[in-house]
mmCIF file as gemmi writes it, N, C-alpha and C atoms, coordinates in Angstrom:
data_model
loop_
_atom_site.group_PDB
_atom_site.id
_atom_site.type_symbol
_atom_site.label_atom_id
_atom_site.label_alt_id
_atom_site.label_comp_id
_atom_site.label_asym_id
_atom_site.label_entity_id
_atom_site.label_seq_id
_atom_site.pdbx_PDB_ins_code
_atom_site.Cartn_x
_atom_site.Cartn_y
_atom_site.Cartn_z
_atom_site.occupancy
_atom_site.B_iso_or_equiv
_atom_site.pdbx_formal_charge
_atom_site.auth_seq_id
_atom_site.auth_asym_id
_atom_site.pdbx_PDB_model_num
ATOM 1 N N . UNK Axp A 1 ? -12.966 -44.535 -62.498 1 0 ? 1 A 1
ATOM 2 C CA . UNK Axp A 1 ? -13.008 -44.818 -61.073 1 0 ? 1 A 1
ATOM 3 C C . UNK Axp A 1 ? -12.569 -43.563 -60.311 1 0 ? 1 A 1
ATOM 4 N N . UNK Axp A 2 ? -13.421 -43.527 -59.645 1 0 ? 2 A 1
ATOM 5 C CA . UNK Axp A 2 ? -13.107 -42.426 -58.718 1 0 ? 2 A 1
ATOM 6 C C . UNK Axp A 2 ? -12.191 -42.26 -57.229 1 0 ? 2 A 1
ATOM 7 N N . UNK Axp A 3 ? -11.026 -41.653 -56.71 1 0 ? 3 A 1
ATOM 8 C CA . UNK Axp A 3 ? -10.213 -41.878 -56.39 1 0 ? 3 A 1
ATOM 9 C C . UNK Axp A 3 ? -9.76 -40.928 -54.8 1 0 ? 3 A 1
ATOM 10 N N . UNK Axp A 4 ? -11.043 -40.063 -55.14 1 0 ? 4 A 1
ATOM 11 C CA . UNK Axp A 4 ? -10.851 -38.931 -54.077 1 0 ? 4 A 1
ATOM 12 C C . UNK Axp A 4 ? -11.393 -39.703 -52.611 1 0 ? 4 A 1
ATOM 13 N N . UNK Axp A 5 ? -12.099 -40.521 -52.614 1 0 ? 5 A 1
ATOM 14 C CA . UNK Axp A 5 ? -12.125 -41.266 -51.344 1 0 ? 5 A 1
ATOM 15 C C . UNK Axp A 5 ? -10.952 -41.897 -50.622 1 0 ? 5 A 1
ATOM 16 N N . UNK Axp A 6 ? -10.272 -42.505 -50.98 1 0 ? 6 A 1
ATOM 17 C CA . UNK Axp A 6 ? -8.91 -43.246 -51.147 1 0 ? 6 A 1
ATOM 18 C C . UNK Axp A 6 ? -7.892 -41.629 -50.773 1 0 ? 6 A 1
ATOM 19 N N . UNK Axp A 7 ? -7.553 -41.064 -51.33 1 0 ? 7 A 1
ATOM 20 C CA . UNK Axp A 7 ? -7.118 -40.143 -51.054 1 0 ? 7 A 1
ATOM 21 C C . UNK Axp A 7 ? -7.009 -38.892 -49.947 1 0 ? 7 A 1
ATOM 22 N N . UNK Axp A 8 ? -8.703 -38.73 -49.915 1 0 ? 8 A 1
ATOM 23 C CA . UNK Axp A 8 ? -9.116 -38.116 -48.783 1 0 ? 8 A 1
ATOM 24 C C . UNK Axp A 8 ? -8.733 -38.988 -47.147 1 0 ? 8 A 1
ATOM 25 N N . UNK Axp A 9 ? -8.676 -40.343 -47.209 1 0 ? 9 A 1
ATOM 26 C CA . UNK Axp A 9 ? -8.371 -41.324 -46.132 1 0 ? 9 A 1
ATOM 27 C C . UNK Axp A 9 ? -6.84 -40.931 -45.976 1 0 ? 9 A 1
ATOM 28 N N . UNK Axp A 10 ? -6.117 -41.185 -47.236 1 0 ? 10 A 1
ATOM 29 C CA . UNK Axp A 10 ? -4.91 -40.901 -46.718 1 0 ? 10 A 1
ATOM 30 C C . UNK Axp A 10 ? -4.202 -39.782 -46.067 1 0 ? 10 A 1
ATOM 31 N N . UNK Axp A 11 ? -4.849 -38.843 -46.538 1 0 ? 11 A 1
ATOM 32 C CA . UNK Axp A 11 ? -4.984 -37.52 -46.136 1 0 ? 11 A 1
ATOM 33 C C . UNK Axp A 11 ? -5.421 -37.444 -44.652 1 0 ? 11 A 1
ATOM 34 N N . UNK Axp A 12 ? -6.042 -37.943 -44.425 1 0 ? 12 A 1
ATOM 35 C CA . UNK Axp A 12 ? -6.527 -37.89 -42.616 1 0 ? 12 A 1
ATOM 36 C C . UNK Axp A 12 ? -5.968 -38.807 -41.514 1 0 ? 12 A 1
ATOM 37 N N . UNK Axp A 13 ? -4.993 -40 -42.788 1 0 ? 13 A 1
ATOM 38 C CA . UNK Axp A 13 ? -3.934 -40.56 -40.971 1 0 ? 13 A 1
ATOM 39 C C . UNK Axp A 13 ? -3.331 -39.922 -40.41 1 0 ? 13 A 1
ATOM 40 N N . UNK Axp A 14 ? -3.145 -40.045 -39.232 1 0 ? 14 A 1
ATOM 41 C CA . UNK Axp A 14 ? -2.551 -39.513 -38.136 1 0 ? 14 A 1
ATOM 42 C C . UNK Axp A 14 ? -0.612 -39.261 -38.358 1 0 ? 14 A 1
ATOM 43 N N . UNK Axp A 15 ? -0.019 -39.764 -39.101 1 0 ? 15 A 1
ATOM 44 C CA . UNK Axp A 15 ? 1.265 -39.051 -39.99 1 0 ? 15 A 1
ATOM 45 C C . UNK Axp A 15 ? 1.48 -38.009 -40.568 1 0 ? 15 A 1
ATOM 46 N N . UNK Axp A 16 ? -0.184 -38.611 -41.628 1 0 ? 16 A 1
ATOM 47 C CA . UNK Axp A 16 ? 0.25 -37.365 -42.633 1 0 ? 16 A 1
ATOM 48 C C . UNK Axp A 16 ? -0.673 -35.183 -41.977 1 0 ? 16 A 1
ATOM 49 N N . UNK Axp A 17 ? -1.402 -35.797 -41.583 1 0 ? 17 A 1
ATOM 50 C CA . UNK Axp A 17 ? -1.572 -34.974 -39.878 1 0 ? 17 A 1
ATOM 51 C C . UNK Axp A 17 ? -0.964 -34.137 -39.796 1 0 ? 17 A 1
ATOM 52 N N . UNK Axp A 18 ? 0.393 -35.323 -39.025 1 0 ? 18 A 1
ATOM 53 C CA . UNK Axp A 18 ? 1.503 -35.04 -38.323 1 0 ? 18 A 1
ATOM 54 C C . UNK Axp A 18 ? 2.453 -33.994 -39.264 1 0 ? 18 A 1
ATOM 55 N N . UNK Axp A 19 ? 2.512 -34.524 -40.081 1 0 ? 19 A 1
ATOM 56 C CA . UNK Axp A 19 ? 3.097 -34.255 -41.414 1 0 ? 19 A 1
ATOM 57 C C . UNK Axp A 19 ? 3.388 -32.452 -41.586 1 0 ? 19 A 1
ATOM 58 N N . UNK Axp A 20 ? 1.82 -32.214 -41.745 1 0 ? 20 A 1
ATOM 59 C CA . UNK Axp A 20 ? 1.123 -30.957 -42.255 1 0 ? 20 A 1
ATOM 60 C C . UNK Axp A 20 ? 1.235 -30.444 -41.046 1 0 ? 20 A 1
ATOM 61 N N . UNK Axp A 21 ? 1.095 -30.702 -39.505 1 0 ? 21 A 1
ATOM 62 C CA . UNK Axp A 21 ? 1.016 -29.246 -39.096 1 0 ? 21 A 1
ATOM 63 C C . UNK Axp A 21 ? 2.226 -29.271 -37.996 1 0 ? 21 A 1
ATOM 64 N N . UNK Axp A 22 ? 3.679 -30.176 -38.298 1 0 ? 22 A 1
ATOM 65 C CA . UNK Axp A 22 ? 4.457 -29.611 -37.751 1 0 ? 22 A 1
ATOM 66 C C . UNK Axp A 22 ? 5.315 -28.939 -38.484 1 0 ? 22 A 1
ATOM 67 N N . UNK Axp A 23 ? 6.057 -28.135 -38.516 1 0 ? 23 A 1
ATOM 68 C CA . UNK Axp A 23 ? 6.221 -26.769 -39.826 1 0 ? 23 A 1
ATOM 69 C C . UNK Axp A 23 ? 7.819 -28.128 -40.335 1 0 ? 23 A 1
ATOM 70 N N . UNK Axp A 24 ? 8.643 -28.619 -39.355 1 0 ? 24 A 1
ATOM 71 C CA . UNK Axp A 24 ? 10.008 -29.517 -39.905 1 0 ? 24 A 1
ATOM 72 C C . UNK Axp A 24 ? 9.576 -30.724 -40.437 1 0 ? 24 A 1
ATOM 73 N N . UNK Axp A 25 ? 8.984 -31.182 -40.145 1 0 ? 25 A 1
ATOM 74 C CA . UNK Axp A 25 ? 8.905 -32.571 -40.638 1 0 ? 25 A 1
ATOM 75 C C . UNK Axp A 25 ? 8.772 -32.809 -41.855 1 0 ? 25 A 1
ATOM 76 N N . UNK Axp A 26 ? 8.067 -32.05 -43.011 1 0 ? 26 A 1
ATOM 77 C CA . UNK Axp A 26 ? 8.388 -32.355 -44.08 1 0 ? 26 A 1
ATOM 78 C C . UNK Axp A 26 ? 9.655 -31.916 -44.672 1 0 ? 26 A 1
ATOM 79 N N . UNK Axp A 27 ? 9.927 -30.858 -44.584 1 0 ? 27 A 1
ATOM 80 C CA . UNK Axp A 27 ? 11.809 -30.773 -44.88 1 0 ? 27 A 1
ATOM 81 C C . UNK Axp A 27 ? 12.58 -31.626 -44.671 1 0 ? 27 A 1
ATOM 82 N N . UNK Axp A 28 ? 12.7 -32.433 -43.248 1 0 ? 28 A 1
ATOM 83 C CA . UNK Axp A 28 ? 13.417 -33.161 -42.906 1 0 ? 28 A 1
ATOM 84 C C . UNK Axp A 28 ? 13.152 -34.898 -43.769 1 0 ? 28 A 1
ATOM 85 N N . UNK Axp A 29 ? 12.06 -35.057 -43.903 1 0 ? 29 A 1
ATOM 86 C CA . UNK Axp A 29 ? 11.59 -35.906 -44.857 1 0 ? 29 A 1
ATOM 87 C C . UNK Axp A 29 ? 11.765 -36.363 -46.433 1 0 ? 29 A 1
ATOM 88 N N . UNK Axp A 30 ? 11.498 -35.134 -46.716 1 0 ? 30 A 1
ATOM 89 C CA . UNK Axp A 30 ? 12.22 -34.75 -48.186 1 0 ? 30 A 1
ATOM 90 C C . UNK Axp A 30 ? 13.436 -34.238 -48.479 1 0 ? 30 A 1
ATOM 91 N N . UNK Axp A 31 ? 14.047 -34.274 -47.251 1 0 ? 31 A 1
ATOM 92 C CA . UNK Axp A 31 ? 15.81 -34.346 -47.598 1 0 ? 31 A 1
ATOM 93 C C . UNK Axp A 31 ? 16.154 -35.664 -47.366 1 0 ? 31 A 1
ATOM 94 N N . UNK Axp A 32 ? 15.517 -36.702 -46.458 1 0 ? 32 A 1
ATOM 95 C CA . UNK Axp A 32 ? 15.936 -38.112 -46.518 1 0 ? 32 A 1
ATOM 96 C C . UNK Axp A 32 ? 16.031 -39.029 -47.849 1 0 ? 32 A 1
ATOM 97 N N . UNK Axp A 33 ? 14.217 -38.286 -48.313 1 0 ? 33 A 1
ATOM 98 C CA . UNK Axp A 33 ? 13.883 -38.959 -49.571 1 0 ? 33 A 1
ATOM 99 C C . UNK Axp A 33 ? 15.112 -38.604 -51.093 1 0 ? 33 A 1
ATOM 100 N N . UNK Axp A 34 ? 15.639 -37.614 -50.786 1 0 ? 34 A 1
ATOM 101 C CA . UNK Axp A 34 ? 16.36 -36.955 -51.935 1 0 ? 34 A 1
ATOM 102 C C . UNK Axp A 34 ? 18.13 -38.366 -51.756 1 0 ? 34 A 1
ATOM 103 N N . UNK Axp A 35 ? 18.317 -38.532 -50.405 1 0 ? 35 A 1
ATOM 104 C CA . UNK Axp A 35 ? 19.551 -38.951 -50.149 1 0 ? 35 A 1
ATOM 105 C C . UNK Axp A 35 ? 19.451 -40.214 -50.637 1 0 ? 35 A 1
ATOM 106 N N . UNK Axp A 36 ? 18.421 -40.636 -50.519 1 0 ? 36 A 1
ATOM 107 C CA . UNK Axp A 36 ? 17.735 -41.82 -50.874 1 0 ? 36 A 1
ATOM 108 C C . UNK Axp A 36 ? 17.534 -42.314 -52.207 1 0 ? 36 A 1
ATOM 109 N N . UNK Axp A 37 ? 17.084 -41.008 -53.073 1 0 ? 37 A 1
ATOM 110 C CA . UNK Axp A 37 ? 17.38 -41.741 -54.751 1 0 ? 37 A 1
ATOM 111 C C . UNK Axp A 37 ? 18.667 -41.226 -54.611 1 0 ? 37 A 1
ATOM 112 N N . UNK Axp A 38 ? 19.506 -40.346 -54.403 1 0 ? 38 A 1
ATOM 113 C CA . UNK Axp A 38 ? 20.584 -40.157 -54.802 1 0 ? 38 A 1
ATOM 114 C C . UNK Axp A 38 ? 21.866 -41.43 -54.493 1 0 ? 38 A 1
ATOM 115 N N . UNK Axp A 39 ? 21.341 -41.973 -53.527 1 0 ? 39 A 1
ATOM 116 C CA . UNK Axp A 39 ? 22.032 -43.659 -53.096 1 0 ? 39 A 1
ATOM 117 C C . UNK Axp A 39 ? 21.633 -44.606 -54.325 1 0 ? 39 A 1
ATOM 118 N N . UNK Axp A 40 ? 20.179 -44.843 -54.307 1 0 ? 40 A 1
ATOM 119 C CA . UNK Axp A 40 ? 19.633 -45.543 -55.295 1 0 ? 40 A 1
ATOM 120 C C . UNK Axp A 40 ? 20.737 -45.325 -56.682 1 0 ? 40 A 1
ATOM 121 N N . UNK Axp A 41 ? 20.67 -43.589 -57.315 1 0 ? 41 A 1
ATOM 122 C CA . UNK Axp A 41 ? 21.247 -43.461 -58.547 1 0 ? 41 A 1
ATOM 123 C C . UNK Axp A 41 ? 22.79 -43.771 -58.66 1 0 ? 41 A 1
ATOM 124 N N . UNK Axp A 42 ? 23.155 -43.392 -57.129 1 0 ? 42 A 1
ATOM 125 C CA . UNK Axp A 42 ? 24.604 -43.511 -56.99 1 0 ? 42 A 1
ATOM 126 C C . UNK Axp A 42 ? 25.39 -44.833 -57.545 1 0 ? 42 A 1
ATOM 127 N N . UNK Axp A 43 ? 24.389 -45.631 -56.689 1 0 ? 43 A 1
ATOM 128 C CA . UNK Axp A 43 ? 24.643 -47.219 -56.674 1 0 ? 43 A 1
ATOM 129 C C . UNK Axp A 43 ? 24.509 -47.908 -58.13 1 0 ? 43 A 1
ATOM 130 N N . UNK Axp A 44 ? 23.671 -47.471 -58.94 1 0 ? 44 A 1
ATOM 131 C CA . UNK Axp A 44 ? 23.931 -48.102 -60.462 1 0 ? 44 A 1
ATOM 132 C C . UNK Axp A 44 ? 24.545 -47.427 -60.889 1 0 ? 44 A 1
ATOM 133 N N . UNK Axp A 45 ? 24.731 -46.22 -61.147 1 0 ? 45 A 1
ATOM 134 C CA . UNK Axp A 45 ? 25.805 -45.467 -61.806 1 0 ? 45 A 1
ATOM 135 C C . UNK Axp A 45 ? 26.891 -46.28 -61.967 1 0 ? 45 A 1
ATOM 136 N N . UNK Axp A 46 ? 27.507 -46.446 -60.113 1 0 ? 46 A 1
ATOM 137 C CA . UNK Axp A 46 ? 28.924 -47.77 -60.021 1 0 ? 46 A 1
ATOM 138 C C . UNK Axp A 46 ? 28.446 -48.592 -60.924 1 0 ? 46 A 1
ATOM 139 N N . UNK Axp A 47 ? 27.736 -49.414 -60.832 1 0 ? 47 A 1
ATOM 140 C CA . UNK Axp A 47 ? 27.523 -50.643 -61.428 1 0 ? 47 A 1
ATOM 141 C C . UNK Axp A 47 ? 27.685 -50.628 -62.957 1 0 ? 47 A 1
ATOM 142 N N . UNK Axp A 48 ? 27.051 -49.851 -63.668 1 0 ? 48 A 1
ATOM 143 C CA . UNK Axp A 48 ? 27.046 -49.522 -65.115 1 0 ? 48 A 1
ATOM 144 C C . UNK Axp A 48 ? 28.258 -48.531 -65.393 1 0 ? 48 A 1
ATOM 145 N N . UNK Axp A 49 ? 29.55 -48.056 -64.222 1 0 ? 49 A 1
ATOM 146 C CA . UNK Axp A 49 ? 30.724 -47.63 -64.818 1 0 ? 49 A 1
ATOM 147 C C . UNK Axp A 49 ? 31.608 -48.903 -65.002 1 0 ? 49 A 1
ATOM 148 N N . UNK Axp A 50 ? 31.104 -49.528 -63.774 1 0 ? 50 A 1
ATOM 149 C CA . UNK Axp A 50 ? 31.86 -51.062 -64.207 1 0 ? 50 A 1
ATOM 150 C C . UNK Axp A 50 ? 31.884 -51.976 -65.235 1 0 ? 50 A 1
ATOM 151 N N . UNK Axp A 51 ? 30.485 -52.06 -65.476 1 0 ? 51 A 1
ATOM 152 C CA . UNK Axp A 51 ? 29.613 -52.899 -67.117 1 0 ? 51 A 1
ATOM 153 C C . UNK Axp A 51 ? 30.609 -52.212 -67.911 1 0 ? 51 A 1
ATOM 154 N N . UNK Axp A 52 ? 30.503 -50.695 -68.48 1 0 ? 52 A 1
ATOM 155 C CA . UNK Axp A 52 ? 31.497 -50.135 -69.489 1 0 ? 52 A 1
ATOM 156 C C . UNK Axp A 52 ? 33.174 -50.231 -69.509 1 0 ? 52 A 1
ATOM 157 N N . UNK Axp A 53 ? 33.804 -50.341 -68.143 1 0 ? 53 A 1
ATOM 158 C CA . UNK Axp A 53 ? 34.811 -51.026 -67.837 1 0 ? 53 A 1
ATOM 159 C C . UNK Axp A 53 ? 35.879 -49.398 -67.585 1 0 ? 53 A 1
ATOM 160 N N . UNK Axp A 54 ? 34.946 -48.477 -66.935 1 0 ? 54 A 1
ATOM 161 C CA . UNK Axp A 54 ? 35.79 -47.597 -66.376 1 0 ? 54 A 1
ATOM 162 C C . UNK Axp A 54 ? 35.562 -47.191 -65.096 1 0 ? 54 A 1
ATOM 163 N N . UNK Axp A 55 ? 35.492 -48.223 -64.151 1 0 ? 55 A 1
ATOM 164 C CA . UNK Axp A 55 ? 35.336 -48.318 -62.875 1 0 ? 55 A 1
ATOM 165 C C . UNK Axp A 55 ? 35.861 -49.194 -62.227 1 0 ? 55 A 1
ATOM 166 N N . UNK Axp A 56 ? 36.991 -49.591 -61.417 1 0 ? 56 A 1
ATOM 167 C CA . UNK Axp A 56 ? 36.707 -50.902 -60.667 1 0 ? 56 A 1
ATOM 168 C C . UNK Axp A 56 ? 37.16 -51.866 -61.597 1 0 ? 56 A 1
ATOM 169 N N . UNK Axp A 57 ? 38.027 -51.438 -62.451 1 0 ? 57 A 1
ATOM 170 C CA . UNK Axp A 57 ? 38.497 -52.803 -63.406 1 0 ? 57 A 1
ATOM 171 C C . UNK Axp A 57 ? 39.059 -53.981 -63.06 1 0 ? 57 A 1
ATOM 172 N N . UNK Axp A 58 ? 39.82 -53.434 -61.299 1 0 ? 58 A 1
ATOM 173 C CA . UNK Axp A 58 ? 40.501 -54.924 -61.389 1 0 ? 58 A 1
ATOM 174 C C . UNK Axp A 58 ? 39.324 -55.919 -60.862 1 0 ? 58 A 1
ATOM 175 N N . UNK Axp A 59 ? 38.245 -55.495 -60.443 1 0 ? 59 A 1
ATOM 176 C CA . UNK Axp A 59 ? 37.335 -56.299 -59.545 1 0 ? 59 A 1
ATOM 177 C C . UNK Axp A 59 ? 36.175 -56.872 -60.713 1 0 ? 59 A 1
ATOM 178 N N . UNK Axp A 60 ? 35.737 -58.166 -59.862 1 0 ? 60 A 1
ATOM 179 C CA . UNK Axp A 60 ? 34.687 -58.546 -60.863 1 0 ? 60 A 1
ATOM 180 C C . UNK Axp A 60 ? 33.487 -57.963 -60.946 1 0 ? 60 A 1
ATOM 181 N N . UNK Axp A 61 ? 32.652 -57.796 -61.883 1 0 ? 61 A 1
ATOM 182 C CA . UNK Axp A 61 ? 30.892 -57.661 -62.04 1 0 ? 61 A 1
ATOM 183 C C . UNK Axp A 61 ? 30.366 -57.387 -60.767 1 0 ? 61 A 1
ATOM 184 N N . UNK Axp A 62 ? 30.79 -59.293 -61.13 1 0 ? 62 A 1
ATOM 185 C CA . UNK Axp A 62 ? 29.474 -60.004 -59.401 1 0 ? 62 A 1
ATOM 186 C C . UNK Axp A 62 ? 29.871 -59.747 -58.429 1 0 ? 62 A 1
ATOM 187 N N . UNK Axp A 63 ? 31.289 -59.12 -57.905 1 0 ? 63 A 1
ATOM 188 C CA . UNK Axp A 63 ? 31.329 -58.58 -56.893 1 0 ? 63 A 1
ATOM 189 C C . UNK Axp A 63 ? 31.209 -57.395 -57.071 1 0 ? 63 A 1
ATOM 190 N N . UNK Axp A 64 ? 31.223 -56.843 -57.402 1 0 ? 64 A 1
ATOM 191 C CA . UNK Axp A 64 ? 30.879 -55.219 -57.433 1 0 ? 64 A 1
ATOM 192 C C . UNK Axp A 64 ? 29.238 -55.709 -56.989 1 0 ? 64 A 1
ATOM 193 N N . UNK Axp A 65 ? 28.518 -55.868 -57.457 1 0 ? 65 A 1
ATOM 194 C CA . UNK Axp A 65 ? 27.264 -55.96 -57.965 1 0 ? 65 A 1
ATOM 195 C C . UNK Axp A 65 ? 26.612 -56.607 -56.601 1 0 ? 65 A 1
ATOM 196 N N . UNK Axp A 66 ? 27.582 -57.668 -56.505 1 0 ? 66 A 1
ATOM 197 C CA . UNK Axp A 66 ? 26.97 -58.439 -54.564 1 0 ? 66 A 1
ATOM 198 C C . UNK Axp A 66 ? 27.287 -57.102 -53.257 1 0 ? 66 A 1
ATOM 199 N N . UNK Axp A 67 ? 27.724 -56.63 -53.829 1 0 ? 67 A 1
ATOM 200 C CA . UNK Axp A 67 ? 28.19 -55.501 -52.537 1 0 ? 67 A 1
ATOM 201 C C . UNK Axp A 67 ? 27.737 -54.467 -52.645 1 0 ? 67 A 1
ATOM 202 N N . UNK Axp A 68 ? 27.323 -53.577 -54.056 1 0 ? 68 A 1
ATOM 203 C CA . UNK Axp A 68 ? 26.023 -52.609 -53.734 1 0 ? 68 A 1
ATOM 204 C C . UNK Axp A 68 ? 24.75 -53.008 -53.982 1 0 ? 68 A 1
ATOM 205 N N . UNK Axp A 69 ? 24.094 -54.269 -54.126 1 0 ? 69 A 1
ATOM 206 C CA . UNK Axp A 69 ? 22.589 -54.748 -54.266 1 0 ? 69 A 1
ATOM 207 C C . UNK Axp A 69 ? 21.917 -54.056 -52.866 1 0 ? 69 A 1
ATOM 208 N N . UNK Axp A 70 ? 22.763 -54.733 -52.004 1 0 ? 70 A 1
ATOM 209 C CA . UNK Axp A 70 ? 21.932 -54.5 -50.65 1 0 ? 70 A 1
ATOM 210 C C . UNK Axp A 70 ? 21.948 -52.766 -50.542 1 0 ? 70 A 1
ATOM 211 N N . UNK Axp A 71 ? 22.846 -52.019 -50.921 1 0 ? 71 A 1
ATOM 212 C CA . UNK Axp A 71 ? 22.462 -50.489 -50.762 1 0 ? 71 A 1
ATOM 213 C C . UNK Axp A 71 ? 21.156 -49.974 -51.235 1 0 ? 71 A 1
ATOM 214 N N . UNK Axp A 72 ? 21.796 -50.387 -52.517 1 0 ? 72 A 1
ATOM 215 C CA . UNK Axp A 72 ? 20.748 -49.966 -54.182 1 0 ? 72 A 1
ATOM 216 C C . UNK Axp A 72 ? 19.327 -50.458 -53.269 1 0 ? 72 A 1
ATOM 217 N N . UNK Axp A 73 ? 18.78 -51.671 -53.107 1 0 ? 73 A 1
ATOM 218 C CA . UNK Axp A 73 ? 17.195 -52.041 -52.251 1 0 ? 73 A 1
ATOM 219 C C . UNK Axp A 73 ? 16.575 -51.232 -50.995 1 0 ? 73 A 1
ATOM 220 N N . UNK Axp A 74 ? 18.193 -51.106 -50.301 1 0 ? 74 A 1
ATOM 221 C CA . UNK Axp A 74 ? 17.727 -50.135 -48.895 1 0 ? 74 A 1
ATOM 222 C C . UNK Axp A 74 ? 17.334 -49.016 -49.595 1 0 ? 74 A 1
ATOM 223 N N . UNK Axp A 75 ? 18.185 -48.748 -50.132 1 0 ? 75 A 1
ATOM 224 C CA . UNK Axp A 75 ? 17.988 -47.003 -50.378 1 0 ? 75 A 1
ATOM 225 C C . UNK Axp A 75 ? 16.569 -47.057 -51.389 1 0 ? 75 A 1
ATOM 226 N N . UNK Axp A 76 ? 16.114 -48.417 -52.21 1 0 ? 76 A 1
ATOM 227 C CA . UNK Axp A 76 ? 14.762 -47.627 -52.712 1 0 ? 76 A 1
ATOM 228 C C . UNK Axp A 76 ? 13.913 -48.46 -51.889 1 0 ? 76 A 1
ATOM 229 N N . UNK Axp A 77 ? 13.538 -49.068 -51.203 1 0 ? 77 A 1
ATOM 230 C CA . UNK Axp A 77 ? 13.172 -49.098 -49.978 1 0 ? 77 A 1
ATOM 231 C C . UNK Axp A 77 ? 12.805 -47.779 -49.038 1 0 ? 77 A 1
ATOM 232 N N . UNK Axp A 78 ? 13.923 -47.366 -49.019 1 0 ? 78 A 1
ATOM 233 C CA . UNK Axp A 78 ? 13.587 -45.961 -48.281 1 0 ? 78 A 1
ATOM 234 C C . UNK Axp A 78 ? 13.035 -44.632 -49.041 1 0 ? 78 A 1
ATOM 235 N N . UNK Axp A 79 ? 13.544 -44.562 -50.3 1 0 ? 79 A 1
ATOM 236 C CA . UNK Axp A 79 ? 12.869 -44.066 -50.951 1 0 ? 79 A 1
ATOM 237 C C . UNK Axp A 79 ? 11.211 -43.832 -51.051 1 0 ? 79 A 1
ATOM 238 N N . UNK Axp A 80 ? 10.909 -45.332 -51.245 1 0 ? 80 A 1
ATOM 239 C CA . UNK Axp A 80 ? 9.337 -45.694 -51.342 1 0 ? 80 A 1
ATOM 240 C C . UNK Axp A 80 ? 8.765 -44.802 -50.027 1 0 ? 80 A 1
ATOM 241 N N . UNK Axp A 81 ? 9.305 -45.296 -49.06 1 0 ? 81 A 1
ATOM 242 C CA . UNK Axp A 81 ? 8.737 -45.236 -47.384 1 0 ? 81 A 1
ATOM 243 C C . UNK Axp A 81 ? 8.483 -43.423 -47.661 1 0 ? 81 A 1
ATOM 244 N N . UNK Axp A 82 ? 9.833 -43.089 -47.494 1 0 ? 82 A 1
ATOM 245 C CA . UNK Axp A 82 ? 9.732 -41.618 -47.606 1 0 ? 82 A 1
ATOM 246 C C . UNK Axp A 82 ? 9.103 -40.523 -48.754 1 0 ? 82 A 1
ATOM 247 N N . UNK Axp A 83 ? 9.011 -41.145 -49.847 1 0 ? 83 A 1
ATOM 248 C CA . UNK Axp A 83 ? 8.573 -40.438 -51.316 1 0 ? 83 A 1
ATOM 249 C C . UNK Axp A 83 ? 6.635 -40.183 -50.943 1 0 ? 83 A 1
């Protein structure tokens, strides 16, 4: 299947446009996207120092775990948007 149609479209919205011929916008973009997995990685890291039990010992799992879910989604959420 051929794919360069699909591609070529995306290539011509009015973002990615935008994108290409203002000289900041992609810098500024791809430093969001970087903060963004780095939240994402940040956020399980905690989680799996906790699982091993050198993080956060006096606290439980599920709270650890209820309180960075919503980061961990935003941030690949934003990821997606921005990547």
């Amino acid at each position: 299947m051929d794919f360069s149609p699909i591609f070529e479209w995306i290539e011509n919205l009015p973002f990615a446009t935008a994108i290409r011929e203002v000289g900041t916008w992609f810098p500024w973009i791809e430093s969001i996207h970087v903060l963004f997995v780095a939240t994402v990685v940040g956020t399980i890291w905690i989680v799996d120092l906790r699982l091993v039990g050198l993080a956060w010992t006096s606290r439980s799992i599920k709270a650890v775990t209820d309180e960075l879910l919503p980061f961990t989604w935003g941030a690949f959420i934003g990821a997606a948007i921005t990547g």
